[in-house]
C-alpha positions in Angstrom: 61.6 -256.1 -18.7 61.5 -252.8 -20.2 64.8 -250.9 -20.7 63.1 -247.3 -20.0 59.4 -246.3 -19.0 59.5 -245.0 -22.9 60.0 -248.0 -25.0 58.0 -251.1 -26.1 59.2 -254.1 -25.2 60.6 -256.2 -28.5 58.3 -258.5 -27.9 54.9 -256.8 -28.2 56.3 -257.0 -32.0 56.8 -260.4 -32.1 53.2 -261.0 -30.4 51.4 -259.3 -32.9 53.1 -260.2 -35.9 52.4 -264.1 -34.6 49.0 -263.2 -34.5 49.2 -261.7 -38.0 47.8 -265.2 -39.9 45.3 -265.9 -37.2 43.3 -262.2 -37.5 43.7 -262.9 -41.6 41.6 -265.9 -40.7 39.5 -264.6 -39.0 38.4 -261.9 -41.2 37.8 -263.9 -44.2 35.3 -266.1 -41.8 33.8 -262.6 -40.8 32.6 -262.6 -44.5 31.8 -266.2 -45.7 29.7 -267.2 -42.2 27.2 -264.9 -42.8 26.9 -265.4 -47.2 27.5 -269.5 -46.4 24.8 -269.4 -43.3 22.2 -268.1 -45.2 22.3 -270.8 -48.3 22.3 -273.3 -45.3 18.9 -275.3 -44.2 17.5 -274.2 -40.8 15.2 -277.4 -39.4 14.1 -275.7 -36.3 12.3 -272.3 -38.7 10.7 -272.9 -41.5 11.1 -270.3 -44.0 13.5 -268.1 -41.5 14.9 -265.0 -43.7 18.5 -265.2 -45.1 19.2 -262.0 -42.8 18.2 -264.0 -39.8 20.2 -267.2 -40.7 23.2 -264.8 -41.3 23.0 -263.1 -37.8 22.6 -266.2 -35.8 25.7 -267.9 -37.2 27.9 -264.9 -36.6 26.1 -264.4 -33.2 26.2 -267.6 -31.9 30.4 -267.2 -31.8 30.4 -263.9 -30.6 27.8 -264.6 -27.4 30.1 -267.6 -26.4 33.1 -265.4 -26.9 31.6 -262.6 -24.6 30.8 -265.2 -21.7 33.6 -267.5 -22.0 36.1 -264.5 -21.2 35.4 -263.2 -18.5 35.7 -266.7 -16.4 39.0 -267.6 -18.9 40.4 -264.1 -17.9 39.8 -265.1 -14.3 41.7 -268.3 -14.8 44.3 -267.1 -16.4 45.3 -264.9 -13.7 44.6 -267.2 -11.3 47.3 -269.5 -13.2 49.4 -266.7 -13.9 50.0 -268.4 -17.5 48.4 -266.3 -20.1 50.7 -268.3 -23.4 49.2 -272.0 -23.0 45.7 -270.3 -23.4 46.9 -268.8 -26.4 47.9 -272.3 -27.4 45.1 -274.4 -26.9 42.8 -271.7 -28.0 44.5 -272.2 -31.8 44.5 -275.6 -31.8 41.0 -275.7 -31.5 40.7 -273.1 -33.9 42.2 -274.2 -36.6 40.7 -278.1 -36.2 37.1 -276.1 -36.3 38.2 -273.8 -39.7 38.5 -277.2 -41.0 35.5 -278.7 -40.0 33.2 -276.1 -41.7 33.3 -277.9 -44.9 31.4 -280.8 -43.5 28.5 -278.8 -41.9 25.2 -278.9 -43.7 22.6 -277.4 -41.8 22.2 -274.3 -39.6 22.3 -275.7 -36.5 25.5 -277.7 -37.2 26.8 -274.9 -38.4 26.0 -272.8 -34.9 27.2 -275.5 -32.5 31.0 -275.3 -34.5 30.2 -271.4 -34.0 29.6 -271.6 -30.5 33.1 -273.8 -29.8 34.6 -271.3 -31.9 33.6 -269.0 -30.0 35.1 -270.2 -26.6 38.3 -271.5 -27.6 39.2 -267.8 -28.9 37.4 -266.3 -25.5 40.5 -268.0 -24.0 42.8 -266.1 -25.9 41.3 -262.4 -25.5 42.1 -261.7 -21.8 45.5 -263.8 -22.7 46.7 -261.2 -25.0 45.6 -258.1 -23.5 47.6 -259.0 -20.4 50.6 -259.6 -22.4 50.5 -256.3 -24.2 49.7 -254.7 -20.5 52.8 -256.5 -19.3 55.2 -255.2 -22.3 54.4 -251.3 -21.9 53.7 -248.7 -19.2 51.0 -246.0 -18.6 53.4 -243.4 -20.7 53.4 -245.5 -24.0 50.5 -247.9 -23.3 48.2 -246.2 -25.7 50.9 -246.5 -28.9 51.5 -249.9 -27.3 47.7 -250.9 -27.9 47.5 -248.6 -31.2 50.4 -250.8 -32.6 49.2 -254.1 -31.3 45.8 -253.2 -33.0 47.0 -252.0 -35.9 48.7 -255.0 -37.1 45.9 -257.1 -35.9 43.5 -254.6 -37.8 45.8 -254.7 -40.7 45.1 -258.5 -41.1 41.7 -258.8 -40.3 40.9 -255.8 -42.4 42.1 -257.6 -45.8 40.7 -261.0 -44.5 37.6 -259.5 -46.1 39.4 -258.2 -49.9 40.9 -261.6 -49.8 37.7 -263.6 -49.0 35.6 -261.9 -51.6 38.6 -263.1 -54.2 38.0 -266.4 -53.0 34.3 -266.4 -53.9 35.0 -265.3 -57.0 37.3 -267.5 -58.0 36.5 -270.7 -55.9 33.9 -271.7 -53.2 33.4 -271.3 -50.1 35.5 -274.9 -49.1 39.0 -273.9 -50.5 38.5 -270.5 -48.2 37.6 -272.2 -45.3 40.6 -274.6 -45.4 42.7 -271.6 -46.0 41.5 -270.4 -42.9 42.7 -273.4 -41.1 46.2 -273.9 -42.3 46.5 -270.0 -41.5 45.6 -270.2 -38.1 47.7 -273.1 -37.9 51.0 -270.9 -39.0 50.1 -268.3 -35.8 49.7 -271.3 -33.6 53.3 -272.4 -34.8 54.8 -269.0 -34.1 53.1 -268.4 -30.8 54.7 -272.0 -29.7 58.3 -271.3 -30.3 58.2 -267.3 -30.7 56.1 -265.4 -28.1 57.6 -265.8 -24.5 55.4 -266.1 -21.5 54.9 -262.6 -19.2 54.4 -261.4 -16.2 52.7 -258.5 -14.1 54.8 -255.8 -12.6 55.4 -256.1 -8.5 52.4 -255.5 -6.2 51.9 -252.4 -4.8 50.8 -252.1 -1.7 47.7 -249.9 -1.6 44.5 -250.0 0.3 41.7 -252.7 -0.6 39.0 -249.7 -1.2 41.4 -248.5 -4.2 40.6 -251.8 -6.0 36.7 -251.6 -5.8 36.7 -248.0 -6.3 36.8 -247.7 -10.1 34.6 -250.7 -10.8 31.6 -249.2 -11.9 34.0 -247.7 -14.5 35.0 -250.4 -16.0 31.0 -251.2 -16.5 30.3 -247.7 -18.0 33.6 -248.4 -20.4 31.6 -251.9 -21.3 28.7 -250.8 -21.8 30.1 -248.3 -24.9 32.5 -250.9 -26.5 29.2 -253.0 -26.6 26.6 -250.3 -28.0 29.8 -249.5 -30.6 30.4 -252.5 -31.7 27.1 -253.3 -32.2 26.8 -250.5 -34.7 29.8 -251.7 -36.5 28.5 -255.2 -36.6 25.3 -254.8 -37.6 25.7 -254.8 -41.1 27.0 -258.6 -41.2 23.7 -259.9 -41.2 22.3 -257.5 -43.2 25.4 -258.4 -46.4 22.4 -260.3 -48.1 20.1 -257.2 -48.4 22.9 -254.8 -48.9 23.4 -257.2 -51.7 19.9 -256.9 -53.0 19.5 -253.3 -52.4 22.1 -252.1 -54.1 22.7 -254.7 -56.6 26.1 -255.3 -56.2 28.4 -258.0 -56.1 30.2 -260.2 -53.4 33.5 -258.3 -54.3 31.9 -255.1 -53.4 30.7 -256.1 -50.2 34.0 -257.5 -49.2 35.3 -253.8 -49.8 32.5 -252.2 -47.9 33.7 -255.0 -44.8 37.4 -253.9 -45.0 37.0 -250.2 -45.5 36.1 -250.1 -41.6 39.0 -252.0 -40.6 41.5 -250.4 -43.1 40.7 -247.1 -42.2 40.8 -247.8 -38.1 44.0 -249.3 -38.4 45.2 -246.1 -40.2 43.8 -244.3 -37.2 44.5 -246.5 -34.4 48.2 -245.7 -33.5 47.7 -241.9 -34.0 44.5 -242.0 -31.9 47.0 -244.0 -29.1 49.7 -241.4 -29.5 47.1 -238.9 -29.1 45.4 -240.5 -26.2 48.9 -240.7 -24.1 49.1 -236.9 -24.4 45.7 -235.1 -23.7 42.6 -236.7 -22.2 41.6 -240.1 -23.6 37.7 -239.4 -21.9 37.1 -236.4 -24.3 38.6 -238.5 -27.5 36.4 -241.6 -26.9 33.4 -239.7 -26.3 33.7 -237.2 -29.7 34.4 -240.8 -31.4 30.7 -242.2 -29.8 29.3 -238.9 -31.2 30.5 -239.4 -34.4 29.8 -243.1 -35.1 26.1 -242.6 -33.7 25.4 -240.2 -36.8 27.2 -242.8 -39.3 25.2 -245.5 -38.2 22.0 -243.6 -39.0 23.5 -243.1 -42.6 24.0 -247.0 -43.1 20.7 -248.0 -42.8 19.7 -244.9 -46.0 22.7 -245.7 -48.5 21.5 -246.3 -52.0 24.6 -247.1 -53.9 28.3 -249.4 -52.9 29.9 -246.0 -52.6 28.0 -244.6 -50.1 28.1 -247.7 -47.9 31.8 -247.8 -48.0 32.9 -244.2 -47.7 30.4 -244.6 -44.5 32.8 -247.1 -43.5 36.0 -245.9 -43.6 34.2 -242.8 -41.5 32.8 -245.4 -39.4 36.8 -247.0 -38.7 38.2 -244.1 -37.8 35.6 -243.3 -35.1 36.4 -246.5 -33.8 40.0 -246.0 -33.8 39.1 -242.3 -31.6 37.0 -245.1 -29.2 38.6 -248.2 -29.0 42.1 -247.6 -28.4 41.9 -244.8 -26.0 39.1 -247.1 -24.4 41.2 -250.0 -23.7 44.6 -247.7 -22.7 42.4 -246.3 -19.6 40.9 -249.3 -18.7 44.8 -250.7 -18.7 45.0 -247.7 -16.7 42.4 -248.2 -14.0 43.9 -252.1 -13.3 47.2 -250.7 -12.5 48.7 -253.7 -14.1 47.6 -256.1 -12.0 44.5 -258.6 -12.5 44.4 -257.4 -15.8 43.2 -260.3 -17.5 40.2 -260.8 -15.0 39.3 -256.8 -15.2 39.9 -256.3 -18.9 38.0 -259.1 -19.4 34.9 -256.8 -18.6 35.2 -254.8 -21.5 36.6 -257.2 -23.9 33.8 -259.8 -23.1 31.0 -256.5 -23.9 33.7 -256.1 -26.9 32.6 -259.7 -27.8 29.0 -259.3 -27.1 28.7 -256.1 -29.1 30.1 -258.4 -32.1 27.5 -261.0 -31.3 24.6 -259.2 -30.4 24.7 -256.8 -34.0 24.3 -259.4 -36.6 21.5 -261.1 -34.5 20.3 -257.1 -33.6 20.1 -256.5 -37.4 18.7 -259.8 -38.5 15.4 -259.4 -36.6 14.7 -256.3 -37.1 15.5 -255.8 -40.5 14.0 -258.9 -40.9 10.0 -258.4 -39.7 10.1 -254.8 -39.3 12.4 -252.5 -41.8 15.8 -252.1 -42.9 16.1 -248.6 -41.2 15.0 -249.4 -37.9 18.2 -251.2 -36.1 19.7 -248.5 -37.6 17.7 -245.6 -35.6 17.8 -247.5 -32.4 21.1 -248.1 -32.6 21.9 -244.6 -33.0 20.1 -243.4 -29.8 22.0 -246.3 -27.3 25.8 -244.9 -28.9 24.3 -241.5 -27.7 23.3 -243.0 -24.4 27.0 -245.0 -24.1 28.7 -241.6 -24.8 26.5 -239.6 -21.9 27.1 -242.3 -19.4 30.9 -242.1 -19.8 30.6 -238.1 -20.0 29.0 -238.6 -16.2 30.4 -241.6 -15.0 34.0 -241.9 -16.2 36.5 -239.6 -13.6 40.0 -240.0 -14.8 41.4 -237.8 -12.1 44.5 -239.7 -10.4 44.3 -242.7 -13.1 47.8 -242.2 -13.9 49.3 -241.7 -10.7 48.4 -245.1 -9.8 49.4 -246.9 -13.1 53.3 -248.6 -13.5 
């Protein structure tokens, strides 16, 4: 497939720029779900807080997300298809972007989430097995970083390009955007992207596949606790918006400074990972982020919130693609989507649990206090992969 154990495979490029119009959608929803949910009726709570409206919808698709992948990355392998899930996942997609027009009520609103949600926890395992089967262990972390980076690169300006919307339109015209853009990947995946396969079995004792397991839990368990910190200001864009008196535009920047500045990072952070230990680079990215989710919850101007961000992207980009490159690692390029799909389901329910995290709290108790408590779990993530992470042999085993 590969010409030499150095290069990329062509079509790791033609993958990700497919998916280019797709993760543009889906940024621009990261911003209008939570600003639309919260101007939306909830019959079940009376008088429920904006911030609490906001983190259900956006939670709602990330908790279906989380535990649809797992059982689609199963699936997939089981099927050995990975590009019909990629298929059917947009086609649901993009009929649901253009549903959101018609919703009128909260709970309406979380049921399309929730679908959401599942068709694009088929995709997730999907990809990361197709990017697994286009590199090896020696560029597997640039492989990732440039997969990421264009994906990062779209979602990141989803936000810009959202916020214009508002300003100009409503939130309607940016919701069938979203649709007819999902709707352009879906074409390109059809008659673009070719279907791939794992590299030959190995033969290798049974113990060797059980023996990194817990691993692949401790890797989970700090994608989730990161993510959460990243996520948990999307419920809280309402009372950013009150606190420091700013405008939707604003807040569309402080969104996309994260992802602008990790896709900046994210290839060099690969690179860098591929070369020297990616253990001691994911944990001094933890270490960071803890201390620049402490300064969210304390910003009192737009400035401050999104120079914090663009800190807070490129700790992510020292965490997230040296994370998933020795997870790759640890499958040995076989099972991937069922064993990824460990990390990139906690991936998903770090995305859903933040908003929802943030909505309560900030709701009936303060603004600050997700912030703290979120700070002391990315501590605890980065001292359970310090002691329970052991990358010795990884590579030896990896194609």
């Amino acid at each position: 497939m590969k010409e030499n154990q150095h290069s990329i495979d062509r079509q790791l490029y033609i993958l990700s720029f497919s998916k280019v119009f797709k993760d543009l959608a889906t940024g621009m929803l990261l911003f209008f779900i939570p600003l639309y949910a919260a101007r939306l009726d909830a019959g079940i709570i009376a008088e429920m807080p904006a911030v609490l409206k906001a983190g259900i919808a956006t939670a709602a698709f990330g908790i279906a997300n989380s535990i649809s992948q797992p059982f689609m990355g199963r699936l997939s392998d089981r099927l050995n298809r990975r590009k019909d899930f990629l298929v059917v996942g947009y086609v649901i997609y993009t009929l649901l972007c253009l549903s959101y027009p018609y919703t009128s009520s909260l709970e309406s609103l979380t049921v399309l989430r929730v679908i959401q949600g599942i068709a694009i926890g088929a995709t997730v395992p999907a990809i990361v097995a197709m990017v697994t089967h286009l590199s090896t262990s020696s560029v597997r972390g640039q492989a990732i970083g440039i997969y990421s980076s264009l994906r990062g690169f779209a979602f990141g300006i989803g936000s810009i390009i959202a916020g214009g919307i508002l300003a100009i339109s409503n939130f309607d015209v940016g919701f069938y955007i979203c649709g007819f853009l999902v709707l352009a990947t879906l074409l390109l995946v059809q008659f673009f992207v070719k279907e791939t396969a794992p590299p030959p079995q190995p033969e290798e004792p049974k113990t060797a596949d059980h023996a990194n397991q817990k691993e692949y839990y401790v890797l989970a368990v700090a994608i989730f606790m990161m993510m959460v910190g990243i996520t948990i200001v999307l419920s809280l864009l309402p009372a950013y918006q009150q606190r420091l008196q700013t405008g939707e535009f604003f807040l569309s920047l402080a969104v996309s400074a994260y992802v602008i500045s990790r896709i900046v990072f994210q290839t060099p952070m690969g690179i860098l990972s591929d070369r020297i230990e990616r253990k001691w680079i994911i944990i001094s990215g933890i270490a960071v982020n803890a201390l620049i989710v402490v300064g969210l919850g304390h910003v009192i101007h737009i400035e401050e919130l999104i120079i914090l961000r663009i800190m807070q992207g490129i700790s992510m980009a020292a965490v997230e693609t040296p994370l998933m490159a020795l997870a790759v690692d640890m499958t040995g390029g076989h099972s991937t989507g069922s064993r990824i799909s460990v990390i990139t389901g906690a991936q998903a329910a770090g995305m859903a649990t933040g908003p929802l995290f943030g909505g309560i709290l900030a709701g009936y108790v303060s603004f600050e206090t997700p912030f703290h408590i979120c700070a002391i779990l990315i501590l605890a993530s980065g001292v359970l992969i310090l002691k329970g992470v052991h990358t010795e042999n990884i590579r030896e085993r990896t194609p």
